[in-house]
Residue, then its C-alpha position, 0 to 999 in steps of 0.5 A: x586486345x583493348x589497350x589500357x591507353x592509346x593516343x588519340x589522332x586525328x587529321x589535323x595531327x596528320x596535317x600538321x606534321x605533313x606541312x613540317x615534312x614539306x618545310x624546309x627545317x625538320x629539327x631547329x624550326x620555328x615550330x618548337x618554339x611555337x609549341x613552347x609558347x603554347x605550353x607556357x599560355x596553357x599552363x601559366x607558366x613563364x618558360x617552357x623548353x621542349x626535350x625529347x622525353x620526359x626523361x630528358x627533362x626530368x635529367x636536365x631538370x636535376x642538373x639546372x637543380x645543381x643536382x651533382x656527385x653525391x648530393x641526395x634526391x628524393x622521390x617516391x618508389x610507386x613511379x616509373x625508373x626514371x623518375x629516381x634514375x635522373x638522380x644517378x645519372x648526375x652521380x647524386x644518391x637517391x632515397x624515398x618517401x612512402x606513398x599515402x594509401x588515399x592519394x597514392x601520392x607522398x605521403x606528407x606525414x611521413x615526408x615531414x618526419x623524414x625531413x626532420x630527421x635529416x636536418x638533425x643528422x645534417x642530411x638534406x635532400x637537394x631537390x625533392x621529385x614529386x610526381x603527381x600519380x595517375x594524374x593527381x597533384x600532389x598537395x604542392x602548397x602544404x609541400x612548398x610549406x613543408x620544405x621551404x625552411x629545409x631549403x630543399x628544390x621542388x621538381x614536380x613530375x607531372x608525366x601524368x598531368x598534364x590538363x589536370x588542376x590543383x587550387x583553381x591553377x592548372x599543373x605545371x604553373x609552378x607555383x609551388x614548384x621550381x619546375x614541372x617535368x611533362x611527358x608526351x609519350x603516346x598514353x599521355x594527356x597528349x603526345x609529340x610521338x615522344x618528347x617531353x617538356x621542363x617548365x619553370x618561372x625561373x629565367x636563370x633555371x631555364x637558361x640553364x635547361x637550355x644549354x643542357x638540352x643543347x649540347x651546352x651550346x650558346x650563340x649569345x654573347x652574354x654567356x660567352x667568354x671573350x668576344x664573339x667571332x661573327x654572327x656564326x659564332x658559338x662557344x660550349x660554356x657547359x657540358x650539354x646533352x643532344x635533348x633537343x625536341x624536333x619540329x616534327x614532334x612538336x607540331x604533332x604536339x602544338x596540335x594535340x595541345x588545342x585538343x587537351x581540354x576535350x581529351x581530359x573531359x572525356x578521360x574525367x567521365x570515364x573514370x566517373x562511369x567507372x566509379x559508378x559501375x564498379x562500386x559494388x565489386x569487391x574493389x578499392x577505388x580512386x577517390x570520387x573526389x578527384x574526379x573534378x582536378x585529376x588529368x586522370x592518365x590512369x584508372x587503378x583499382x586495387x583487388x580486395x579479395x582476388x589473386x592479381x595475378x589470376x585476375x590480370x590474366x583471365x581478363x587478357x584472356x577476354x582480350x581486355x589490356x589491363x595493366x600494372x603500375x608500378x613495380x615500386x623501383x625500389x625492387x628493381x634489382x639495380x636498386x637492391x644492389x644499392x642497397x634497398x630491400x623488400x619492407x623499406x616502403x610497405x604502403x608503396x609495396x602492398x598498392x602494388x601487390x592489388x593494382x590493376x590499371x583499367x583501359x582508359x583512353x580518350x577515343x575509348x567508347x562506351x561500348x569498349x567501357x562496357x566491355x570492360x565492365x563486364x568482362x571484370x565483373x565476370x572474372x571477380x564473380x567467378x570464384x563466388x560461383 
């Protein structure tokens, strides 16, 4: 079975987590700091800290927000649970914004309206979770606009995109942003095995990013009530989380991440073979012009004429790993218990009911590309036969 993405690792990867193995430190080293160093150079953002799941970070991203009991967040339903579950897990509420059916991001005509009936009924979102779907950035400038007079905080969710561009600065620069959420599960641009990152240009945001990943735990006098004891001294001064990266995850990430350029290349000239291939099938595209800033994590078509369903399912059937993202989570049955229904976000909802991920990976071949090729084009001809 071809998968729809699969992590790339070679023996430099091996070697660096061998050298960690034989180190004396495994968790606390001075590995994750090396990886974050790496992560801020590449991104051009100030500050990095290494979690272990985008999860974590996109949790300790809400609570450095302020993110508490009752304030409200939103986000978009075409992402993964995680993305609107960091919201509860600080006790906040959570709401949406419908996608754009070109971008399958935001939808910023309906986000502007949204706002402004918020502000008029004095009901604000603290922090706003963008996520940057399949790779492509959001319009973070018009975004940054947008809210700046709402006084509402920006969270880019940037699982997707890493390696990817937006206005000739690379995501998770944060420039439009307070901060970026990273993943680097196994299908992402690069992988730490799991793991995750929360970048920021905010030094009181990410001391704040720190303690939470740490248990709420600091060794630095200036944040501690009273006088240090002695060099081993510490003091809780929050209520922290064990979110902490090991350095055997970030030594396989600290060498993906000298890779990431070539891994986003190769992803870039199979969505552009894809678009060449598959443009006389009775299909719906990504736009041609993401090709040049998207990190491309994930190739969608959407089926014009053919039941998803049988057409996810005969593929399988030639051994061809398509797909689905995602479920909008406004359907899940924890939402609809809050209250959500069938209806509430249309655009999201009709994306879902014709998606289809195509396999799209850096290590894949043109051979395995054809084989893709071939095997949709077979499927979708069969009924005209």
């Amino acid at each position: 079975m071809l998968p729809y993405g699969k992590h790339s690792v070679d023996e430099d990867d091996v070697d660096a987590v061998i050298d960690v193995l034989r180190n004396q430190f495994l968790t606390q080293g001075a590995i994750v700091p090396q990886f974050e160093t790496a992560l801020c150079e590449y991104t051009h953002s100030q500050y990095a800290v290494a979690v272990n799941s985008g999860t974590s970070g996109l949790h300790i991203a809400c609570l450095a927000a302020g993110v508490g009991q009752n304030d409200l967040v939103w986000t978009v339903p075409n992402t993964f649970v995680a993305s609107a579950n960091c919201a509860l897990y600080c006790g906040a509420k959570i709401d949406f914004v419908d996608i754009d059916k070109t971008t399958r991001n935001i939808d910023l005509a309906q986000l502007a309206q949204k706002l402004l009936l918020a502000k008029q009924q004095n009901n604000l979102p603290k922090v706003l979770i963008l996520v940057h779907f399949s790779g492509l950035s959001c319009d973070m400038q018009t975004i940054q606009k947008l809210t700046l007079k709402y006084g509402v905080l920006l969270i880019e969710d940037a699982a997707h995109a890493l390696g990817g561009n937006y206005k000739n600065t690379k995501i998770g620069c944060c420039k439009y942003s307070d901060m970026t959420v990273l993943s680097f599960h196994p299908v992402k641009s690069i992988t730490s095995a799991e793991g995750g990152a929360v970048l920021t240009n905010n030094q009181s945001l990410q001391q704040k990013l720190v303690l939470f990943a740490k248990h709420g735990v600091t060794r630095d006098p200036s944040q501690m009530s009273g006088d240090s004891h002695g060099p081993w001294y510490y003091q809780q001064v929050e209520l922290g989380y064990n979110y902490r990266m090991s350095d055997i995850h970030a030594a396989l990430g600290l060498s993906q991440l000298k890779k990431i350029d070539n891994f986003i290349s190769k992803r870039r000239e199979l969505a552009a073979k894809y678009d060449q291939a598959l443009a006389d099938l009775p299909l719906l595209l990504p736009q041609i012009s993401e090709l040049q800033n998207s990190a491309w994590h994930l190739y969608m078509i959407e089926l014009k004429t053919h039941s998803r369903k049988d057409v996810f399912q005969k593929l399988h059937e030639k051994n061809i790993g398509v797909n689905v993202h995602y479920i909008p989570i406004h359907l899940q049955p924890y939402y609809q218990n809050l209250g959500f229904k069938q209806g509430d976000f249309p655009v999201a909802e009709t994306f879902y009911n014709h998606a289809l991920t195509l396999p799209l990976f850096p290590d894949m071949t043109a051979q395995q590309q054809a084989q893709v090729i071939q095997a949709l084009r077979e499927v979708l001809e069969e009924d005209v036969k």
